[in-house]
C-alpha positions in Angstrom: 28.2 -43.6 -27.7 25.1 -42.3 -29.9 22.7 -44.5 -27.9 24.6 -42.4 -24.4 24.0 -39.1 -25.5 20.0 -39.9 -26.9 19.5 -41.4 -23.9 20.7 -38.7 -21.7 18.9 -35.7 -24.2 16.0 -37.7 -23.5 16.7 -37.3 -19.3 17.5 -33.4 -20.1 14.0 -32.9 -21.8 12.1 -35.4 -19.4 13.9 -33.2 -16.5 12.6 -30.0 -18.4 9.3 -31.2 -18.5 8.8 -32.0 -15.0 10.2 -29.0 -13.8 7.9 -26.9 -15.9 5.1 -28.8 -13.9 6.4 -27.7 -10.6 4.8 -24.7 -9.2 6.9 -21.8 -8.3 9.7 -23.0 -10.4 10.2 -21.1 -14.0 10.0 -22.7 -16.8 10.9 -19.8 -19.4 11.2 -16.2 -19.3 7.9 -14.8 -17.5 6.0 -12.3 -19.8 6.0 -9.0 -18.8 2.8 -7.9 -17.0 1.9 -4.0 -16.0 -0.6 -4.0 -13.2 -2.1 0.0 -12.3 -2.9 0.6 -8.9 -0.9 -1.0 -5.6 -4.1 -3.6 -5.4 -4.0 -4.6 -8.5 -0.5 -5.0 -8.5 -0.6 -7.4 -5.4 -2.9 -9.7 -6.7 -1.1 -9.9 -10.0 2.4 -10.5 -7.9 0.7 -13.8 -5.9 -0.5 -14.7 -9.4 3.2 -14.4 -10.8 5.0 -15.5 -7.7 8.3 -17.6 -8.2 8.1 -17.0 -12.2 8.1 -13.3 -12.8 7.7 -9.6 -11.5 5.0 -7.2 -12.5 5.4 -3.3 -13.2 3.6 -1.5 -11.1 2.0 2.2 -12.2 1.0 4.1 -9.2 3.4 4.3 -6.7 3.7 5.6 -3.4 1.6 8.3 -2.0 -0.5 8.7 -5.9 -3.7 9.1 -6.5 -5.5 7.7 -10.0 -7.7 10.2 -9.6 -4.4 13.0 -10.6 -1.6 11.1 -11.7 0.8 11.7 -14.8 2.8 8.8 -16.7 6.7 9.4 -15.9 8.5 8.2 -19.1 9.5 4.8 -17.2 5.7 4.4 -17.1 5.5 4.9 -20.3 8.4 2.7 -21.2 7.2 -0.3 -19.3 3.6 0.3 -21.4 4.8 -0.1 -24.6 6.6 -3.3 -23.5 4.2 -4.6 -22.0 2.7 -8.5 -22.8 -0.5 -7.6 -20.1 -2.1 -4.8 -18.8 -4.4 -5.6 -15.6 -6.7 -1.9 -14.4 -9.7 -1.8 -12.7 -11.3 0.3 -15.4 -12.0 3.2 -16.9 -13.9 4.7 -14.2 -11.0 4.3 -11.8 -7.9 4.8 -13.8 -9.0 7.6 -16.2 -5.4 8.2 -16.8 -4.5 5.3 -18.8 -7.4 5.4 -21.5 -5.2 7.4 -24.1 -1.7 5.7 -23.0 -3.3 1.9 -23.5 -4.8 3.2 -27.1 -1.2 4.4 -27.7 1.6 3.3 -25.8 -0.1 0.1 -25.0 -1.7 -1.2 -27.9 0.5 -4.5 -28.7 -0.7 -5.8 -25.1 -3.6 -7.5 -23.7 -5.7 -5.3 -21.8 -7.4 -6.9 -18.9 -10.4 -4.5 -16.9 -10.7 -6.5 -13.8 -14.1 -4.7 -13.0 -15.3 -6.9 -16.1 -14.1 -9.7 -14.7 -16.3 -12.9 -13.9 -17.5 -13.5 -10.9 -16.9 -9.5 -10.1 -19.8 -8.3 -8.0 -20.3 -4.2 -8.7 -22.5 -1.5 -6.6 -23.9 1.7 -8.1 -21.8 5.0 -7.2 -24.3 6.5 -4.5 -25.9 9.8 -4.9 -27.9 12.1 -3.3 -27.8 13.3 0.8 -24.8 13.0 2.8 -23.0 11.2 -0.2 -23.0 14.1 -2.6 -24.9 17.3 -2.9 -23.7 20.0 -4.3 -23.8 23.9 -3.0 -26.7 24.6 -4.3 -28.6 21.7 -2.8 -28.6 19.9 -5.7 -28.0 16.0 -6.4 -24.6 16.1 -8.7 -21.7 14.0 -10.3 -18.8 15.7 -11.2 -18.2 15.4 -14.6 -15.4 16.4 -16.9 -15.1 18.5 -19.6 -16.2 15.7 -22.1 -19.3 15.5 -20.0 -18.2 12.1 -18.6 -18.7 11.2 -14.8 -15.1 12.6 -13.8 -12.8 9.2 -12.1 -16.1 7.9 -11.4 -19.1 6.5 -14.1 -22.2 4.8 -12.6 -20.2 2.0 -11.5 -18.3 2.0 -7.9 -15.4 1.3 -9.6 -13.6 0.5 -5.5 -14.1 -2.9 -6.2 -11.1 -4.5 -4.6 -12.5 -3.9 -1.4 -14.3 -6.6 -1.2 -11.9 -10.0 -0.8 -14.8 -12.0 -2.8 -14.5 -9.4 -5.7 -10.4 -9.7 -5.2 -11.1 -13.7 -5.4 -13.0 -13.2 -8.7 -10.0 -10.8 -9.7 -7.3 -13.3 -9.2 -9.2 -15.7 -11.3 -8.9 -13.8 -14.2 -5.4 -12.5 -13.4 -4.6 -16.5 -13.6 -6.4 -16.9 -16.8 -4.8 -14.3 -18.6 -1.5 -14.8 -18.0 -1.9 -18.7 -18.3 -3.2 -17.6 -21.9 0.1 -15.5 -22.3 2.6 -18.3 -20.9 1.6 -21.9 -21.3 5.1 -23.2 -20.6 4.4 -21.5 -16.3 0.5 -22.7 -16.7 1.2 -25.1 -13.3 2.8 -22.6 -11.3 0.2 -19.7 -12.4 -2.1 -21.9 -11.5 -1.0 -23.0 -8.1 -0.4 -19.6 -7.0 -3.9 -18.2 -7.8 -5.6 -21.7 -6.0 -2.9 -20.6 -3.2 -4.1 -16.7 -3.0 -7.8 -17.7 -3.2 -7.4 -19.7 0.0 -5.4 -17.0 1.3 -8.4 -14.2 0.2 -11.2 -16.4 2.3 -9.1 -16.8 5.7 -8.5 -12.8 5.6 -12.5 -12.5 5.0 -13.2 -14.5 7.7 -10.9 -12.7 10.1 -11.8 -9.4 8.7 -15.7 -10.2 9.6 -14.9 -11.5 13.4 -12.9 -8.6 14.1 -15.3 -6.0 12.8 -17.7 -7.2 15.0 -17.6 -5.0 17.8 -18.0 -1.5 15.8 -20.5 -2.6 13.7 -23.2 0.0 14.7 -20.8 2.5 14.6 -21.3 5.5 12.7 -18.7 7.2 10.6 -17.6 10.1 7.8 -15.2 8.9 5.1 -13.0 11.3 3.3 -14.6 10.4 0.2 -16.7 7.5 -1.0 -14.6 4.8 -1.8 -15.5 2.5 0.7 -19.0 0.7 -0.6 -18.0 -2.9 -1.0 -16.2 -2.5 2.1 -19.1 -1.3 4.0 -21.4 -3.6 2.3 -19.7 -7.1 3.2 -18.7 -6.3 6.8 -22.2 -4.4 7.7 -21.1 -1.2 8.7 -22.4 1.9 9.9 -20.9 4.7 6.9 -23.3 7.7 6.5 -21.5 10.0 4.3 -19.1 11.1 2.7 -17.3 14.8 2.5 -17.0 14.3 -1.6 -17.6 12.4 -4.4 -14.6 13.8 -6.1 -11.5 14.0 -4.1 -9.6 16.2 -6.7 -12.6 19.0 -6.3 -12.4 21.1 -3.0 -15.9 20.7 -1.3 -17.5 24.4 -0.8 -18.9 25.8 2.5 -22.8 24.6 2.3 -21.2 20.9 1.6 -18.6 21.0 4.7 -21.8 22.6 7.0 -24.6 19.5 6.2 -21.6 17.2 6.7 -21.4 18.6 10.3 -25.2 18.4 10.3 -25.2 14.6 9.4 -22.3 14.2 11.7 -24.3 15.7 15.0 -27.9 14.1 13.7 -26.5 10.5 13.2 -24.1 10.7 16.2 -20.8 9.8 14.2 -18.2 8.8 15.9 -15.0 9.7 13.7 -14.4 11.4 10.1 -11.8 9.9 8.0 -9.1 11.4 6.0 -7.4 9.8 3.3 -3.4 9.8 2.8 -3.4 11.5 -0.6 -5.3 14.5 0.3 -5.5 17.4 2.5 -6.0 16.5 6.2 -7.7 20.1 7.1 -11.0 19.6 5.8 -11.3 16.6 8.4 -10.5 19.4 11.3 -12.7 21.8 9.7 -15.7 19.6 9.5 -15.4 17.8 12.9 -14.4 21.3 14.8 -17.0 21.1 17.7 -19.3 18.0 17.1 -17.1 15.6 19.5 -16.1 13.5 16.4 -12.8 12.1 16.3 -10.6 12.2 13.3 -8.6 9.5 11.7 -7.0 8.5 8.5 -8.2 5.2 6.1 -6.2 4.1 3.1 -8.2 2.5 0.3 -5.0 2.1 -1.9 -1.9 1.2 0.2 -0.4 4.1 -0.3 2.0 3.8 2.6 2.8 0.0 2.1 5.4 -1.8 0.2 4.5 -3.0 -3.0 4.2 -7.0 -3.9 1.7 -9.8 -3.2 1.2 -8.9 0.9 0.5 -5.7 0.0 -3.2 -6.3 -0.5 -3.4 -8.2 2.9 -1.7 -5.8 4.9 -3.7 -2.8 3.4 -7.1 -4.9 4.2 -5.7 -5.6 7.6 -5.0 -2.1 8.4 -7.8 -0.4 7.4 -9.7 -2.5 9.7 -7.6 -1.8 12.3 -7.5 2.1 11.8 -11.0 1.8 11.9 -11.3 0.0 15.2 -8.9 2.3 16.3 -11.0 5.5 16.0 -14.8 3.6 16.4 -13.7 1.8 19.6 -15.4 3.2 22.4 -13.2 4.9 25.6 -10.2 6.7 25.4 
């Protein structure tokens, strides 16, 4: 009977074993990870798929560039394993909260991350000038660039940069849970395959507005513009928390009649009327992009879909005809 019951707690752990190899199926208790924005967040989910859920910060229709920890935020920080951000220069809200609330976790800035590829913020022109005519950053009162440093920090929007992000989303939390290493690791090999497919398509779609000029709301769209070749030529601020004065919204209609754009774009979180102010006689259309996913359900599509529709609301308003 002894020999029975060694031989079959030797099956139990054997089974154990292989089933911690087997991607997608948990081997323990999945750490618990806190991504900041809805990007984030849905690279981290296809990272964590089939072993555990992460937290996500900035919900619905928020904007890092004016958003307040609500004390389940603040809860989920300070129980945190892993924090994944961007970086400071996005997510200026959670610099005090990870030195406080956060400080027993790993924090992970994904605009640090190997393999990351980052553009200069752009100045000057149609991309910022102040009312005064002056070349400007808006800084806060510590005399920091405010949300935004020298660094564009709207990396994401670039699959290869997401690629390089999902890399060290896997490495960190392989680091955190060795016993879920295999399926970590499948998922992010998974998600990278995924992430070149959707650039691809993204690329052949874009195709037919690539000469197409346009107005974003503000500029967030760089690495966008700057892997699929199109035709931005300004922005109506640099800051989207600071109201753009009358000199700004008239060389934005100057720059909108000289370099014949075809559409301004508002964003989700912010006020829509400036876009009907600034386009008001010009024969530009107006239209709404979505760098974040505000309106999109959280988890590992959400990333896809958000890609996938701000090429198509783009299309939408480029497209020549009615």
């Amino acid at each position: 009977m002894p020999g029975v019951i060694r031989a079959g707690a030797t099956a139990i752990v054997a089974l154990l074993t292989v089933i911690g190899g087997v991607p997608g199926i948990c081997a323990a208790e999945a750490p618990k990870v806190v991504a900041s924005i809805p990007p984030v967040h849905s690279l981290v989910a296809g990272v964590m798929r089939g072993v555990g859920t992460p937290t996500l910060l900035l919900k619905g229709g928020a904007s890092p560039h004016a958003f307040s920890l609500r004390p389940s935020d603040a809860k989920a920080l300070a129980s945190a394993r892993i924090v994944f951000w961007i970086g400071e220069d996005m997510e200026r809200f959670l610099v005090r909260p990870l030195k406080t609330l956060a400080r027993k976790a790993q924090t992970v800035a994904l605009i640090e991350a190997k393999g990351v590829a980052t553009l200069k913020v752009r100045e000057g022109g149609a991309w910022v000038r102040d009312d005064d005519g002056h070349e400007t950053r808006p800084t806060a009162k510590n005399g920091r660039p405010h949300a935004h440093g020298e660094i564009d920090a709207h990396l994401w929007l670039d699959p290869r940069n997401a690629k390089a992000m999902t890399a060290a989303i896997a490495a960190a939390i392989v680091k955190a849970d060795h016993a879920n290493a295999a399926a970590y690791r499948a998922n992010a090999a998974r998600l990278s395959a995924k992430l070149d497919a959707l650039d691809r398509d993204l690329d052949r779609r874009l195709a037919p507005v690539r000469t197409a000029r346009f107005i974003v709301f503000h500029d967030a769209y760089q690495y966008f513009e700057r892997r699929y070749r199109l035709g931005a030529v300004g922005a109506i601020t640099l800051d989207p928390g600071r109201t753009p004065g009358a000199r700004r919204l008239r060389d934005i209609r100057k720059t909108i009649r000289k370099r014949k754009a075809r559409c301004v774009f508002a964003e989700p979180q912010f006020r829509p009327s400036i876009v009907a102010t600034v386009i008001e006689g010009t024969g530009a259309r107006a239209a709404t992009l979505d760098p974040l996913g505000a309106r999109i359900a959280p988890g590992e599509e959400a990333y896809f879909t958000l890609m996938r529709r701000l090429v198509a609301d783009l299309i939408g308003c480029l497209k020549t005809g009615p």
